[in-house]
ChimeraX commands (.cxc) that place a marker at each C-alpha (Angstrom):
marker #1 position 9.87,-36.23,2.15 radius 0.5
marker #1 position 13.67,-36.12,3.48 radius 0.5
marker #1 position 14.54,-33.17,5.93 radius 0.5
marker #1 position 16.31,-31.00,2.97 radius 0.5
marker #1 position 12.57,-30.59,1.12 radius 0.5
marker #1 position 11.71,-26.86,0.10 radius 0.5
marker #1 position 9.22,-25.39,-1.59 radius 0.5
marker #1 position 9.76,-22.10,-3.45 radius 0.5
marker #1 position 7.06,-20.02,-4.19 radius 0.5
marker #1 position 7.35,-16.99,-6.34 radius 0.5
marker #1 position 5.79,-15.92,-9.66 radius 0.5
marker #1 position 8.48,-15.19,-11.36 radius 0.5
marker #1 position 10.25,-18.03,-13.69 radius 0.5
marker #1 position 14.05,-16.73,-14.13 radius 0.5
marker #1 position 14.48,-15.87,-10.34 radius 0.5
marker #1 position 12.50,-19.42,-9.44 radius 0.5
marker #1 position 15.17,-21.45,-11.78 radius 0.5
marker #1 position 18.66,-19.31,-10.99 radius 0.5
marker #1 position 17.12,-19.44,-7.16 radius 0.5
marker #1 position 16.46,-23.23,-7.32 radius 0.5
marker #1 position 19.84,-24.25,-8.88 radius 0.5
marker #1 position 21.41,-22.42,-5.89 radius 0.5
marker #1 position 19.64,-24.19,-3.19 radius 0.5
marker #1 position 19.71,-27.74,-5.22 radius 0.5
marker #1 position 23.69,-27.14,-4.80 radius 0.5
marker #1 position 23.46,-26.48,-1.06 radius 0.5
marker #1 position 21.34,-29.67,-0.20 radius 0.5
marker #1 position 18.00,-28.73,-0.70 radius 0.5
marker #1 position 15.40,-30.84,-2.86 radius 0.5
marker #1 position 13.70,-27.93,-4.75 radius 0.5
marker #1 position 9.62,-27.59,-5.84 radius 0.5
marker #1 position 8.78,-24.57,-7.81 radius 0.5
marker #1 position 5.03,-23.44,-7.56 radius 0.5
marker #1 position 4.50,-20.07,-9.21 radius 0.5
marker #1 position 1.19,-18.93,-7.05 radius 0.5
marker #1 position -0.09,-19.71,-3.72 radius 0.5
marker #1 position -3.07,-22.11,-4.67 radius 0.5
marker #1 position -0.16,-24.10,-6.60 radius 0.5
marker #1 position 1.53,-24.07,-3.60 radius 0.5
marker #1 position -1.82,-25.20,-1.59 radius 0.5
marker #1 position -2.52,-27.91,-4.43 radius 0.5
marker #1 position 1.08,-29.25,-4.05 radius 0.5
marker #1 position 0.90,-29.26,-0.20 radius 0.5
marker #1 position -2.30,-31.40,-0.52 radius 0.5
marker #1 position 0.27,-34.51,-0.84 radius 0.5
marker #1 position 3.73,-33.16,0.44 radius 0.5
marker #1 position 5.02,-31.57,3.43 radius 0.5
marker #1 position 8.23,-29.63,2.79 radius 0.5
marker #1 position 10.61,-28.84,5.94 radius 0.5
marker #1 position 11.10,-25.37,4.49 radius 0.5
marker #1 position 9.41,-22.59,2.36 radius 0.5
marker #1 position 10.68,-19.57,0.60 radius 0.5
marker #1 position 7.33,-17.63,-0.28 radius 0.5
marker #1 position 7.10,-14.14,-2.63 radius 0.5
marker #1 position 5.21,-11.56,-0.94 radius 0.5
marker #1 position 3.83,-9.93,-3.86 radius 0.5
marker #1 position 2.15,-12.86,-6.56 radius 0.5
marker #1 position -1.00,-12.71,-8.69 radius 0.5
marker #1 position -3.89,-13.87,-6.62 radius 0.5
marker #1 position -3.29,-14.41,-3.24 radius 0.5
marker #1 position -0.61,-12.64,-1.33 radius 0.5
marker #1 position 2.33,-14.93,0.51 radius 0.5
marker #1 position 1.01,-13.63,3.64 radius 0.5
marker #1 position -1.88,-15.82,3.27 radius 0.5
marker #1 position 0.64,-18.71,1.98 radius 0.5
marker #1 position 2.27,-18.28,5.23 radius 0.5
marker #1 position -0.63,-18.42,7.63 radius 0.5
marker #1 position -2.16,-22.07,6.13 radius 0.5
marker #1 position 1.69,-22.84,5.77 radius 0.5
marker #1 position 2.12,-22.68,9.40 radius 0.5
marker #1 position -1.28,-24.53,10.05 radius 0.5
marker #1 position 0.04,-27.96,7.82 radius 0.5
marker #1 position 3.58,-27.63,9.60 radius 0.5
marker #1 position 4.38,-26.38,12.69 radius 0.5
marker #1 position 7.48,-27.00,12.41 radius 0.5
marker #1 position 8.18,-25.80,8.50 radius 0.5
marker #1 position 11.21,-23.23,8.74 radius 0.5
marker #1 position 9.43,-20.22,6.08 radius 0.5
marker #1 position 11.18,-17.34,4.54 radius 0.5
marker #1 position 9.03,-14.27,2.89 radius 0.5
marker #1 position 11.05,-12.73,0.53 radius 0.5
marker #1 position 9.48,-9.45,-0.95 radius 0.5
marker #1 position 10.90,-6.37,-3.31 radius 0.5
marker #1 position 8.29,-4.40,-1.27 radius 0.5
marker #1 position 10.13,-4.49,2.09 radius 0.5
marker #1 position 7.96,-2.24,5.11 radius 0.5
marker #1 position 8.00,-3.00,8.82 radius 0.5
marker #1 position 4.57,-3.43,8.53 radius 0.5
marker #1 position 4.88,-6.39,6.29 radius 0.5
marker #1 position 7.50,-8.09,8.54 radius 0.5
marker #1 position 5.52,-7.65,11.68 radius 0.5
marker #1 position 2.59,-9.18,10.51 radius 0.5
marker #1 position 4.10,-11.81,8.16 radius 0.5
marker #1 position 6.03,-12.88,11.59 radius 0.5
marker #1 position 2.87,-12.81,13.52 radius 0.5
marker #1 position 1.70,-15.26,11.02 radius 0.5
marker #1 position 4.36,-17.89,11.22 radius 0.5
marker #1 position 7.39,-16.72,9.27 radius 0.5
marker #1 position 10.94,-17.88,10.31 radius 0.5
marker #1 position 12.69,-14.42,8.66 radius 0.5
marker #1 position 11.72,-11.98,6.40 radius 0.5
marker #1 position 14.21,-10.78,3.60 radius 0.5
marker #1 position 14.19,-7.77,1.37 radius 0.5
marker #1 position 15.33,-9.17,-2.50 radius 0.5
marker #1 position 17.39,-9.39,-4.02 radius 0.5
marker #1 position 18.68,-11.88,-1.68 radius 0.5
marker #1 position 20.90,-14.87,-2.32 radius 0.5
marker #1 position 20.65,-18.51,-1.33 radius 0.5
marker #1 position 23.66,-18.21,1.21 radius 0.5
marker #1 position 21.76,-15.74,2.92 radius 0.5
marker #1 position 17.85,-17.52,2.74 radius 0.5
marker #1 position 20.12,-20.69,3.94 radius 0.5
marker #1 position 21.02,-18.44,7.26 radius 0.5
marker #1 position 17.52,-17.01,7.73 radius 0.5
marker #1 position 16.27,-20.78,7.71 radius 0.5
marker #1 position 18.84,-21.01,11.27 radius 0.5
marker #1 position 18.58,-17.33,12.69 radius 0.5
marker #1 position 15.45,-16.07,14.89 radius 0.5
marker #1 position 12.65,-14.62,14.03 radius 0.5
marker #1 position 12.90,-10.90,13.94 radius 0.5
marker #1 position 11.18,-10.03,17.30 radius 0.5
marker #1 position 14.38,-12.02,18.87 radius 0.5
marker #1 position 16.90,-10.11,16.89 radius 0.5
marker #1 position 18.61,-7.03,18.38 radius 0.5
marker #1 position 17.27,-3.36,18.17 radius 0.5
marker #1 position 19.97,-1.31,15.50 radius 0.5
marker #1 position 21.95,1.11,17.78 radius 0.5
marker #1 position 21.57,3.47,15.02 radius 0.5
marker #1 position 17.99,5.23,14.88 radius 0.5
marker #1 position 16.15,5.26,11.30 radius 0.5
marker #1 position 16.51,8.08,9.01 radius 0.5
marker #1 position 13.59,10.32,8.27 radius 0.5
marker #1 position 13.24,9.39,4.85 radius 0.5
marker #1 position 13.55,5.64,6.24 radius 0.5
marker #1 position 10.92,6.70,8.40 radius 0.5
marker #1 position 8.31,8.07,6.33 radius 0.5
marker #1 position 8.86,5.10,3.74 radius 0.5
marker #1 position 7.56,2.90,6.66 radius 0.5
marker #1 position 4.95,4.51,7.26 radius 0.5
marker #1 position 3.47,4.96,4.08 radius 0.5
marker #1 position 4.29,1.19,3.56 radius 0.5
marker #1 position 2.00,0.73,6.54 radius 0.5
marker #1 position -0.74,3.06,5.61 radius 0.5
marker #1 position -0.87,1.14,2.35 radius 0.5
marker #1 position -0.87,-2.22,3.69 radius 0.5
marker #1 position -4.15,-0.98,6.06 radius 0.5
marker #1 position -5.68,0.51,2.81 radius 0.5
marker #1 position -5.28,-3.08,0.74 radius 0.5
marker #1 position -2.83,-1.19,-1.82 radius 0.5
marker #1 position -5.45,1.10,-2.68 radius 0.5
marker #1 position -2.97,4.53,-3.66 radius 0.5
marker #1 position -6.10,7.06,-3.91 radius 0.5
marker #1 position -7.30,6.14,-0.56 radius 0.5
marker #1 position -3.79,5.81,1.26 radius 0.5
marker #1 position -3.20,9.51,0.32 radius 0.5
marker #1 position -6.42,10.80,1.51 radius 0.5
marker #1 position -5.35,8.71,4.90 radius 0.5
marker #1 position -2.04,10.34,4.50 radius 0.5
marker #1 position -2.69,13.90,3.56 radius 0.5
marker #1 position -1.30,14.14,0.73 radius 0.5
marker #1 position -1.80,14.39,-3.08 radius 0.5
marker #1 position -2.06,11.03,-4.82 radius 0.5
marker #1 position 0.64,12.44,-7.89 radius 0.5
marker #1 position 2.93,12.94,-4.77 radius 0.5
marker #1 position 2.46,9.45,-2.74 radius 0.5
marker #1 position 2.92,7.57,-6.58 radius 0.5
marker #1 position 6.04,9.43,-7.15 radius 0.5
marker #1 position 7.38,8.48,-3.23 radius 0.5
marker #1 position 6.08,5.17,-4.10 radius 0.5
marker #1 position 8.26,4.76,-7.47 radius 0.5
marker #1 position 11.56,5.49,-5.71 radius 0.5
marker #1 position 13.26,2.92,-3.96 radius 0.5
marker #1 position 13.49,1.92,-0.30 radius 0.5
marker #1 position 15.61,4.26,1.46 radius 0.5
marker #1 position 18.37,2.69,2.98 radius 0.5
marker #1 position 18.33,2.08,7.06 radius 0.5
marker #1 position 20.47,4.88,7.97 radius 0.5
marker #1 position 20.47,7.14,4.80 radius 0.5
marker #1 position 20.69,10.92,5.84 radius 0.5
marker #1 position 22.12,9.95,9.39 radius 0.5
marker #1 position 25.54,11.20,10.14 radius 0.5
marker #1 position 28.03,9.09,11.31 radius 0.5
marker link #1:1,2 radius 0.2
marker link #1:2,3 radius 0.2
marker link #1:3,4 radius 0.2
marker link #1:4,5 radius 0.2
marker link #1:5,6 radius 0.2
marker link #1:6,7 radius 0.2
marker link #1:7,8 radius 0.2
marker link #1:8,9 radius 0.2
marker link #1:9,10 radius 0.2
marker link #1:10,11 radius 0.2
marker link #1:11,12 radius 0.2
marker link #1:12,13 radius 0.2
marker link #1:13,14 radius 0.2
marker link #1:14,15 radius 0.2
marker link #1:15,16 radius 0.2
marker link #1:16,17 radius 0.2
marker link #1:17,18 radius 0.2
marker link #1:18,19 radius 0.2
marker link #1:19,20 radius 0.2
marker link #1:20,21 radius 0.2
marker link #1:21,22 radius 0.2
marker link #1:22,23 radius 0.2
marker link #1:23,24 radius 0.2
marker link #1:24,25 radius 0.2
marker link #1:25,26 radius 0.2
marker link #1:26,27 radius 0.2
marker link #1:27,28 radius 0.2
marker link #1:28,29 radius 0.2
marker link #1:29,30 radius 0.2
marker link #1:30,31 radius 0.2
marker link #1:31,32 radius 0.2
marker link #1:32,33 radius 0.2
marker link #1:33,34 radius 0.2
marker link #1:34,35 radius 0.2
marker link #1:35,36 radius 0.2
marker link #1:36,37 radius 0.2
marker link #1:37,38 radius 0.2
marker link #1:38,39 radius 0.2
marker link #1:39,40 radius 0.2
marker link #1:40,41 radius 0.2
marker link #1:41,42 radius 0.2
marker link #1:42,43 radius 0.2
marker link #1:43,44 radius 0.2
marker link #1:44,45 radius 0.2
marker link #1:45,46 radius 0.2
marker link #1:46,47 radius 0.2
marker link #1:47,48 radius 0.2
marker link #1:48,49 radius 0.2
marker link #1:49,50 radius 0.2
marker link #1:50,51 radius 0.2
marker link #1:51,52 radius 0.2
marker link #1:52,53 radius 0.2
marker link #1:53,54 radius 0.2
marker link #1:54,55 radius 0.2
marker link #1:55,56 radius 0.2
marker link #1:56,57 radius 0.2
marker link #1:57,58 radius 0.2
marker link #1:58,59 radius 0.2
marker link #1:59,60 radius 0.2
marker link #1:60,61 radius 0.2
marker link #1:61,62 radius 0.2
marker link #1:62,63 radius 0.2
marker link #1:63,64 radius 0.2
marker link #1:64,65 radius 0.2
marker link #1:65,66 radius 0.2
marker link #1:66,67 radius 0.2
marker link #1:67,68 radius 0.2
marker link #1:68,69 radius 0.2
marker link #1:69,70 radius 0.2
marker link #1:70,71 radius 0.2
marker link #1:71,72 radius 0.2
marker link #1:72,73 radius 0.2
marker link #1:73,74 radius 0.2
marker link #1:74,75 radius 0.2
marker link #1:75,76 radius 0.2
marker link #1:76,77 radius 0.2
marker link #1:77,78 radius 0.2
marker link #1:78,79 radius 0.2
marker link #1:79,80 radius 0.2
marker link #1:80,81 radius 0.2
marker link #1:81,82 radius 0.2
marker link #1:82,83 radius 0.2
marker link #1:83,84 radius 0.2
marker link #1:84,85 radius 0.2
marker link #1:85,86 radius 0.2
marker link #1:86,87 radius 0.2
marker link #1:87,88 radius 0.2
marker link #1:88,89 radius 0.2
marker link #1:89,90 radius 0.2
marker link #1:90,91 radius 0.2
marker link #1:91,92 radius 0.2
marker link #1:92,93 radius 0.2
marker link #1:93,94 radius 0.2
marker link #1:94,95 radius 0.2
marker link #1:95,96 radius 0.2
marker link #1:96,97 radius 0.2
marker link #1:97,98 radius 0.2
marker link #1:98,99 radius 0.2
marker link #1:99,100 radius 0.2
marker link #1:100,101 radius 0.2
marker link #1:101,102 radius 0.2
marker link #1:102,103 radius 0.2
marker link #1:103,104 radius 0.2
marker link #1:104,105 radius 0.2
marker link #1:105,106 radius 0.2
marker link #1:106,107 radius 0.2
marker link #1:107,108 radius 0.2
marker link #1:108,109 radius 0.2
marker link #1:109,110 radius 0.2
marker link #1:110,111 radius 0.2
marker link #1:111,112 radius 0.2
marker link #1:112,113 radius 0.2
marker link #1:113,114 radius 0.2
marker link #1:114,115 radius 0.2
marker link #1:115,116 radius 0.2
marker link #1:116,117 radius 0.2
marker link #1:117,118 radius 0.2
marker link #1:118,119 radius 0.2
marker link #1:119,120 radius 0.2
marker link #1:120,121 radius 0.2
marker link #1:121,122 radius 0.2
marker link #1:122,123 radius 0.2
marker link #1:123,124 radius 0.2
marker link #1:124,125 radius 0.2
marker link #1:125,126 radius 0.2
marker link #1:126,127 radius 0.2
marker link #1:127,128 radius 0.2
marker link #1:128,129 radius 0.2
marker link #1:129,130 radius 0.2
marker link #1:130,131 radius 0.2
marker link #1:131,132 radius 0.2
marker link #1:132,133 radius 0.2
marker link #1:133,134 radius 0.2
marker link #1:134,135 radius 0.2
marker link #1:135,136 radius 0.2
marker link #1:136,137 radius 0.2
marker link #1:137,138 radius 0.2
marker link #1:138,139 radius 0.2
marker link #1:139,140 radius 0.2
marker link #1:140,141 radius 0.2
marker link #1:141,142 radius 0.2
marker link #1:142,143 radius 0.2
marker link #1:143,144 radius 0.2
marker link #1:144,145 radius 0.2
marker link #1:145,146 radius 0.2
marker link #1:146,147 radius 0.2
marker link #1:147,148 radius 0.2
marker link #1:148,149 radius 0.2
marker link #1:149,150 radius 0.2
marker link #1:150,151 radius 0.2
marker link #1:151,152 radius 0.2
marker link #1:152,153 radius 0.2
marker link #1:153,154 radius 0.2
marker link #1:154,155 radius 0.2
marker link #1:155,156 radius 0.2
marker link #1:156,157 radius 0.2
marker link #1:157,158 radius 0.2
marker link #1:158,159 radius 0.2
marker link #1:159,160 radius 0.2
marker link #1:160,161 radius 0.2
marker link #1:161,162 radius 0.2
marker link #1:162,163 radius 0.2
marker link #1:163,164 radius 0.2
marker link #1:164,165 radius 0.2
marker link #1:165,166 radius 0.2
marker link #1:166,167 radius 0.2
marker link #1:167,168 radius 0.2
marker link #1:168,169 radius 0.2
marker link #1:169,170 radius 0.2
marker link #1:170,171 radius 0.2
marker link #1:171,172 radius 0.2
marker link #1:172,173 radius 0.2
marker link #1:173,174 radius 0.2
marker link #1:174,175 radius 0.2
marker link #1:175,176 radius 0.2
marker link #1:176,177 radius 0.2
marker link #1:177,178 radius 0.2
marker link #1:178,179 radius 0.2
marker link #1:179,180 radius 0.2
marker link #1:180,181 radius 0.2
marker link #1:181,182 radius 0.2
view
């Protein structure tokens, strides 16, 4: 396969074809797989230079894309891109061989950068510390991740009432630096 090869990996069709047309028009030769055995099946034959891979898909997560990723290509440039964004998930989809980690929605210009920048342990520390709310949405990202998603027993690990961790879980990411002053 030329250089430009990428396989996209996400389970959901309308972000797949709008996200496929964009990187078709920036160079890229495109293969949509909608799972990560599809993925697998279509790497028995073909070895893309690059990868964007879902975190979140039915079966198998794109963590476990990314580990057997990195074990056909050493050298395969991968992106995770996730709607479920937690330190914890960076670290340890990092630790398993991803290039970058985005939160979505992201657009191709900036997947096309991640491809070229370094990983995020080379990146630079913010000089601005995290909010508290920022804060405690890691953490309960990370509690969850060590509890395989399970809700019921992330809030016993937690301390706190299930109806409560669901509702914290429904809102969205707090930003970086919400709630810090300037």
């Amino acid at each position: 396969m030329t250089s430009s090869s990428l396989l996209l990996v996400d389970d959901d069709d309308v972000f797949c074809d709008v996200l496929s047309r964009a990187l078709t028009r920036r160079g890229f030769q495109v293969e949509i797989r909608h799972s990560a055995d599809a993925a697998l099946n279509y790497l028995g034959e073909n070895t893309p230079s690059y990868a964007v891979v879902d975190l979140r898909m039915p079966g198998r997560s794109g963590l476990t894309l990314v580990e057997e990723l990195r074990a056909i290509s050493a050298s395969m440039r991968i992106v995770v891109l996730t709607g479920y964004a937690s330190i914890a998930t960076a670290v340890e989809a990092i630790k398993l061989g991803a290039t970058h980690y985005l939160a979505k929605p992201a657009d191709a210009d900036e997947i096309v950068a991640a491809f070229g920048s370094p990983s995020l342990e080379e990146e630079e520390v913010p000089s601005r510390p995290l909010s508290v709310d920022r804060l405690e949405w890691e953490h309960i990202q990370k509690v969850l991740a060590e509890h395989a998603g399970n809700i019921s027993a992330t809030a016993r690990a937690l301390g706190m009432h299930r109806r409560t961790l669901q509702r914290k879980l429904g809102k969205h990411a707090p930003t970086r630096n919400q709630g810090v002053d300037s």
